[in-house]
C-alpha positions as CSV (number, residue, x, y, z in Angstrom):
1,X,1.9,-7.6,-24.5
2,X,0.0,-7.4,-21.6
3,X,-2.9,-5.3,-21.0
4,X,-2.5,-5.9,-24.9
5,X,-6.6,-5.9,-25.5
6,X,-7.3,-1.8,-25.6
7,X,-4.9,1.7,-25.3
8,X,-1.5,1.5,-25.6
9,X,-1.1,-2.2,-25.4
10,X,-3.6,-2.6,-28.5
11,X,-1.7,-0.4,-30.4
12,X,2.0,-1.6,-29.6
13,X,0.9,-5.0,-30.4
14,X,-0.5,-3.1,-33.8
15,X,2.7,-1.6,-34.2
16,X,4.9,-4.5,-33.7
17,X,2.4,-7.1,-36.1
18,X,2.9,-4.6,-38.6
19,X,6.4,-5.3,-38.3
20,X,6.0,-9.0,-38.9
21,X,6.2,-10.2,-35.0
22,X,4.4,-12.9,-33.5
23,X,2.5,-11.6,-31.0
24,X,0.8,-12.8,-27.6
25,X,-2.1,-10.5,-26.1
26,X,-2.7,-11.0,-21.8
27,X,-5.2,-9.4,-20.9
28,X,-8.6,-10.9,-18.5
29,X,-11.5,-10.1,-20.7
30,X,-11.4,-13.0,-23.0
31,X,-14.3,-11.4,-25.1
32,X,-11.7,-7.9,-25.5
33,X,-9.1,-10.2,-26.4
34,X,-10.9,-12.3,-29.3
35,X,-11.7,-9.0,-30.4
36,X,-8.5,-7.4,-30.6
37,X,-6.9,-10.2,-32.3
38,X,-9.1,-9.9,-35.2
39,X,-8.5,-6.2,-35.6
40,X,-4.8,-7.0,-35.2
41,X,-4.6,-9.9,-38.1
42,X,-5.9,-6.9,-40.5
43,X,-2.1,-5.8,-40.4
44,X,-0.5,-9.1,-41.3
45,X,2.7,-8.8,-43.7
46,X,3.2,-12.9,-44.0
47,X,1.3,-15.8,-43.5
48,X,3.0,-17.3,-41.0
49,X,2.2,-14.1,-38.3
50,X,0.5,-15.7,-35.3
51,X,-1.7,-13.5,-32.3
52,X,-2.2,-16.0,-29.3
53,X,-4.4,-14.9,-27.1
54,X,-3.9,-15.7,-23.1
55,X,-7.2,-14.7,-20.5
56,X,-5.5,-14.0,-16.8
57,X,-4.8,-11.8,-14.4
58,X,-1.1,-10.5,-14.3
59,X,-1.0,-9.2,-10.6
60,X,-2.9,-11.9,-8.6
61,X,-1.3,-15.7,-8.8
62,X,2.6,-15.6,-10.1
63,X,2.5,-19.4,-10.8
64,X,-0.5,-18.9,-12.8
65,X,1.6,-16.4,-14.8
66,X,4.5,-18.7,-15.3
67,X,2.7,-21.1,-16.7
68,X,0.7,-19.5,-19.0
69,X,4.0,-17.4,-20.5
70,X,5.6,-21.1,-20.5
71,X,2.6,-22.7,-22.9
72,X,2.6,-19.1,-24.9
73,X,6.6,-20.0,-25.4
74,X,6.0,-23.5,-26.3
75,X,3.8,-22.5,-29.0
76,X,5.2,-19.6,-30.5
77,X,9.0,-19.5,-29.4
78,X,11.0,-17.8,-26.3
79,X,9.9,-13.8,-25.9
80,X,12.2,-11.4,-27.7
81,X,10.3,-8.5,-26.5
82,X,7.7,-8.1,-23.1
83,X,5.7,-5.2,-23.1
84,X,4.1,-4.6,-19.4
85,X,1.5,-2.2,-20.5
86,X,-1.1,-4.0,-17.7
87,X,-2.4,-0.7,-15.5
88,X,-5.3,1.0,-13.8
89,X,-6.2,4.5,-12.5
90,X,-8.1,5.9,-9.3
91,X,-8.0,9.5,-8.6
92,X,-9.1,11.5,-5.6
93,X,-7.9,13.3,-2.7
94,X,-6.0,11.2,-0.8
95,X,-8.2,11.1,2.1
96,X,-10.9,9.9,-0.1
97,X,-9.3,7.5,-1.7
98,X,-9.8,3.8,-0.6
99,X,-7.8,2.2,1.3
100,X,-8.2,-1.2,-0.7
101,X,-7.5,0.9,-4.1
102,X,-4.0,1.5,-2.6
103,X,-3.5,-2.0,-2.5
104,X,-5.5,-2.8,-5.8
105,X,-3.2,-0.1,-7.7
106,X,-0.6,-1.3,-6.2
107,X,-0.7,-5.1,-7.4
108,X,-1.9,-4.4,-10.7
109,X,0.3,-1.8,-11.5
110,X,3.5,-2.8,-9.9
111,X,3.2,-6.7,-9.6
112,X,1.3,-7.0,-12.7
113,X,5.1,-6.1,-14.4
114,X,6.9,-7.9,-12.0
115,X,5.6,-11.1,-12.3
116,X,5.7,-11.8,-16.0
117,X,8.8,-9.9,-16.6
118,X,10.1,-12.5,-13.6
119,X,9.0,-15.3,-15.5
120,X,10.5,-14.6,-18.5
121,X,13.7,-13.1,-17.6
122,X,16.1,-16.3,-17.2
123,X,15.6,-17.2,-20.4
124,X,16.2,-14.0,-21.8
125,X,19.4,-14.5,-20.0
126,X,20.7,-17.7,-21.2
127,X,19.7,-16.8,-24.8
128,X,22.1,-13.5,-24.1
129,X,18.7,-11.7,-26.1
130,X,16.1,-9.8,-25.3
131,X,13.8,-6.5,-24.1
132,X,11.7,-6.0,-21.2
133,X,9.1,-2.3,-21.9
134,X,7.5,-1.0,-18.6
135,X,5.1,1.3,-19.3
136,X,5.0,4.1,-16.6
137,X,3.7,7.2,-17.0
138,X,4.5,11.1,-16.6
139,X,2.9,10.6,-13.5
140,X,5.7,8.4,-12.8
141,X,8.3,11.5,-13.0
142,X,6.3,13.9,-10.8
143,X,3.8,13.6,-8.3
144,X,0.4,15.3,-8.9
145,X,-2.4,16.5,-7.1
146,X,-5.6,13.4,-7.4
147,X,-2.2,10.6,-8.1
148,X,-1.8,10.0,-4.9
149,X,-2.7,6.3,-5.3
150,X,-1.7,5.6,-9.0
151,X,1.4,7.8,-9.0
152,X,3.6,5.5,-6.6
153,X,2.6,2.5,-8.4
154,X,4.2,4.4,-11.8
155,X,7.0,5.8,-9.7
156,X,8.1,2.1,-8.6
157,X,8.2,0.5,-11.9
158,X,11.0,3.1,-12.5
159,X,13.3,1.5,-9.9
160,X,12.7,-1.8,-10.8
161,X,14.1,-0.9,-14.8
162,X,16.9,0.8,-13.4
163,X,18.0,-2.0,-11.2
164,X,17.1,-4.6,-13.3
165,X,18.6,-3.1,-16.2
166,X,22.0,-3.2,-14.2
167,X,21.5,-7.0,-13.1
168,X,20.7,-8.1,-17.3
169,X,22.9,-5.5,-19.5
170,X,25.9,-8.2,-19.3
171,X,23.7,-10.0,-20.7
172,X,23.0,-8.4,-24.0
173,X,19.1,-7.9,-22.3
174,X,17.7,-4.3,-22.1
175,X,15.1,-2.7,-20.2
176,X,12.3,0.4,-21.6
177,X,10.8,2.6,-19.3
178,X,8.2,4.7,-21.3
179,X,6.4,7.4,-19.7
180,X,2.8,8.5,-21.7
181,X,1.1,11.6,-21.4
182,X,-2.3,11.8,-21.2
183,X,-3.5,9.5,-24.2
184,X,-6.8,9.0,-25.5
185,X,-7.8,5.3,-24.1
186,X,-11.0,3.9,-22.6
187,X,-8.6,3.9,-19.7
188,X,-8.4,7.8,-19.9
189,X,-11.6,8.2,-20.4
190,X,-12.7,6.1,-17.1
191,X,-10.4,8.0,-15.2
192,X,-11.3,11.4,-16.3
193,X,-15.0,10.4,-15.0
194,X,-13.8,11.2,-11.0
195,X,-10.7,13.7,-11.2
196,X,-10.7,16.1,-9.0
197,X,-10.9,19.9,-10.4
198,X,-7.8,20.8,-9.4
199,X,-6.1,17.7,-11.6
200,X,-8.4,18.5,-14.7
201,X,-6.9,21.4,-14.6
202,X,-3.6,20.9,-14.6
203,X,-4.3,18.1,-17.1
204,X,-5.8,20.5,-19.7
205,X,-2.0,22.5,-19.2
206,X,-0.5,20.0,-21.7
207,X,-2.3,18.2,-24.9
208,X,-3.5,14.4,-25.0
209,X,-1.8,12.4,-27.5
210,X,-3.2,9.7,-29.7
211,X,-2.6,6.1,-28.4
212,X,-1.2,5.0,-31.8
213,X,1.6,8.1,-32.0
214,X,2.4,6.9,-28.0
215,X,3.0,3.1,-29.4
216,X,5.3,4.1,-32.4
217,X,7.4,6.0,-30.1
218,X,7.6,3.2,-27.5
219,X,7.9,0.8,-29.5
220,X,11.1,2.1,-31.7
221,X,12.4,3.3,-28.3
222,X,12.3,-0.7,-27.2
223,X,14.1,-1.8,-30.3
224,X,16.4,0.4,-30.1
225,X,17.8,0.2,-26.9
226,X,16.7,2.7,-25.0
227,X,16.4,3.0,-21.6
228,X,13.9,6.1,-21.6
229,X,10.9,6.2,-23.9
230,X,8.9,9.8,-23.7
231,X,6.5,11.7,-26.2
232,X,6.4,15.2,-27.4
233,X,8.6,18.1,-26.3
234,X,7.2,18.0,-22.6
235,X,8.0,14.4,-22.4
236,X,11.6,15.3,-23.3
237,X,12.1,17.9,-20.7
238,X,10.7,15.4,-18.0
239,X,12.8,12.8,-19.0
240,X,16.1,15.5,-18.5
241,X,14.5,16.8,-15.2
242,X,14.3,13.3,-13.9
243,X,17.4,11.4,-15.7
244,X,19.0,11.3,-11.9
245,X,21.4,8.3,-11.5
246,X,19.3,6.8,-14.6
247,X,21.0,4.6,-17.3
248,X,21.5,6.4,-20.3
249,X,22.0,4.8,-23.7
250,X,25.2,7.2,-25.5
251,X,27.2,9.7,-24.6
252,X,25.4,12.3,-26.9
253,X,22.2,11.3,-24.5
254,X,24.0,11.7,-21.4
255,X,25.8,15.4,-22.8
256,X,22.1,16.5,-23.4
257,X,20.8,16.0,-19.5
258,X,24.0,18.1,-18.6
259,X,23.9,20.4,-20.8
260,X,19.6,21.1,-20.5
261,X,19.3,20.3,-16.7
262,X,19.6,24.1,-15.6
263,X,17.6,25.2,-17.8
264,X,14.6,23.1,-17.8
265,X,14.8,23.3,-14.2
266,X,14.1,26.8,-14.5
267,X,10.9,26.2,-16.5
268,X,10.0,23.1,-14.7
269,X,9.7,25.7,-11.6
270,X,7.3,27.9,-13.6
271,X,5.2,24.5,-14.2
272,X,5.2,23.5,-10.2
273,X,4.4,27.3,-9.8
274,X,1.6,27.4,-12.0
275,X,0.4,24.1,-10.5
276,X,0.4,25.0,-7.1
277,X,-1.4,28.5,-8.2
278,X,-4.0,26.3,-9.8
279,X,-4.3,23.9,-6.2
280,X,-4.9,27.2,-4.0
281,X,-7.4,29.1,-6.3
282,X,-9.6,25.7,-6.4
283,X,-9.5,25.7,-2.2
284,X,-10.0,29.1,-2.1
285,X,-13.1,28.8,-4.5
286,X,-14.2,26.0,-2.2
287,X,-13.8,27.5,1.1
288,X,-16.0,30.6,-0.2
289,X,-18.8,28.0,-1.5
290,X,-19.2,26.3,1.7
291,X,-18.8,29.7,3.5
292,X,-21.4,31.2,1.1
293,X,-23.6,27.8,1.6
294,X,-23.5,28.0,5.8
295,X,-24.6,32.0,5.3
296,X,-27.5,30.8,3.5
C-alpha cells in the first residue's frame, strides 16, 4: 500500500490485515510508518501476519522503486494486490496556483502509481494473478472549481486503468479504480485549510465519509474484480454518468449504466446548475466588496 502510513491507505492496509494479508506500507515519513505498523499489528488474526515497512518516495526515482518492491518481494512473497493510494492536494484559482505545484501534483499523483504498479506488473503477468487499486477521486469524474491542479492528476490515473486493464485481463490480472468523496484524513483537512469559497461550498453539497467506510468499499471492490470502486449513492450516479467506453465487470453492471444514464444525466444537470449558481453569486459578492472597498 502506498501512501499506506495515514487516510485511506492506513485503513485499506487495516482492512486487508484484518483479513489475514501480509502487508507492505510505502510511504516517506519513516517515523508515520513505524507508527502505523504498530496500530496495524493490533488486528492480527495469525502469527505468521507480517507489516514491512519501506521509507521512499514513489514519484521521484523509478529505479529506486523497483528495487525496494524487489527486496519487499523477496521477503514477504510476489504482490497479489497493489494499492496506489500515494496523493496530494493544492487548491486555488488557477491563476494562483503554482506553477511548480502543477508539476509536483502531477508526479506524485500520477507517476507515484505509475512507477510501482510498473514494477510489479510483469510478474503479476507471468504468475497469470493479481490486482492493481488506483485510487482517484470524484474529482477524477468531474472537474471542479479550486481542482484545477489536482483534478487532472485524478483524471489521468483513470486512463491508465482502463488501458492497462485491456493490456493484463488475458492475463487473469485486474485493475480498480476507486473514486472517494470527501473523506475525513489529515490530507482533507490540509486541504480544506486554502479552498477557495466557492469549492467549500460546493463541497458542503454532499457529506464526508469516514476513511474506514471508504477502505471497506475499495477494498471488497479490489477483490472482487471490479473495475469501478465508488461510495454512497452520489458515488454511484458518478460512476453511471462517467462509465463512457469504461470496462465493466457483468452484464447486469453494464444493463444498469443503460438503463440510468438519462436519468442521472438529468439530475447531474441540476448539480452543474447549482454549482455554477454557487460560482457566480461568490464573484458577484466579490465584485461588490471590492466595489464597496474603492467607494470607501
Amino acid at each position: 500500500v502506498t501512501g499506506g502510513s495515514s487516510g485511506i491507505g492506513k485503513c485499506i492496509a487495516i482492512e486487508c490485515y484484518k483479513q489475514g494479508a501480509f502487508i507492505t506500507l510505502i510511504a516517506r515519513d519513516e517515523n508515520k510508518l513505524l507508527q502505523t505498523k504498530k496500530e496495524i499489528e493490533k488486528y492480527c488474526v495469525n502469527d505468521k501476519q507480517v507489516v514491512l515497512c519501506i521509507s521512499v518516495d514513489v514519484s521521484k526515482d523509478y529505479e529506486q522503486v523497483e528495487n525496494v518492491l524487489k527486496q519487499a518481494q523477496e521477503k514477504l512473497g510476489p504482490v497479489d494486490m497493489l494499492v496506489n493510494c500515494a496523493g496530494t492536494s493544492v487548491t486555488g484559482k488557477f491563476e494562483d496556483i503554482e506553477v511548480n505545484s502543477f508539476e509536483r501534483l502531477m508526479a506524485v499523483n500520477y507517476l507515484g502509481s505509475v512507477y510501482p504498479s510498473r514494477a510489479v506488473i510483469a510478474t503479476m503477468k507471468e504468475r497469470r494473478m493479481g490486482r492493481i487499486v488506483f485510487v482517484s477521486s470524484q474529482a477524477g469524474q468531474l472537474g471542479l472549481f479550486g481542482y484545477t491542479a489536482y483534478s487532472p492528476t485524478k483524471f489521468a490515473l483513470r486512463g491508465l486503468a482502463e488501458a492497462l486493464q485491456m493490456e493484463v485481463k488475458p492475463y487473469n490480472v485486474y485493475v480498480t479504480v476507486a473514486y472517494p468523496p470527501d473523506t475525513d484524513t489529515p490530507g482533507f483537512a490540509e486541504e480544506s485549510k486554502t479552498k477557495p469559497l466557492e469549492t467549500k461550498l460546493i463541497s458542503e453539497t454532499s457529506s464526508v465519509c469516514q476513511a474506514e467506510q471508504v477502505a471497506r468499499v475499495i477494498v471488497k471492490d479490489a477483490v472482487q474484480g471490479n473495475f469501478n470502486s465508488s461510495v454512497g449513492s452520489d458515488g454511484y450516479m458518478l460512476s453511471i454518468l462517467t462509465s463512457g467506453m469504461s470496462p465493466v465487470t457483468s452484464i447486469t453492471e453494464g444493463l444498469q449504466q443503460v438503463v440510468c444514464m438519462g436519468i442521472f444525466r438529468i439530475v447531474g444537470l441540476f448539480y452543474l446548475g447549482s454549482f455554477d449558481s454557487i460560482v457566480r453569486r461568490c464573484m458577484m459578492q466579490r465584485e461588490k466588496s471590492e466595489s464597496a472597498d474603492k467607494t470607501e
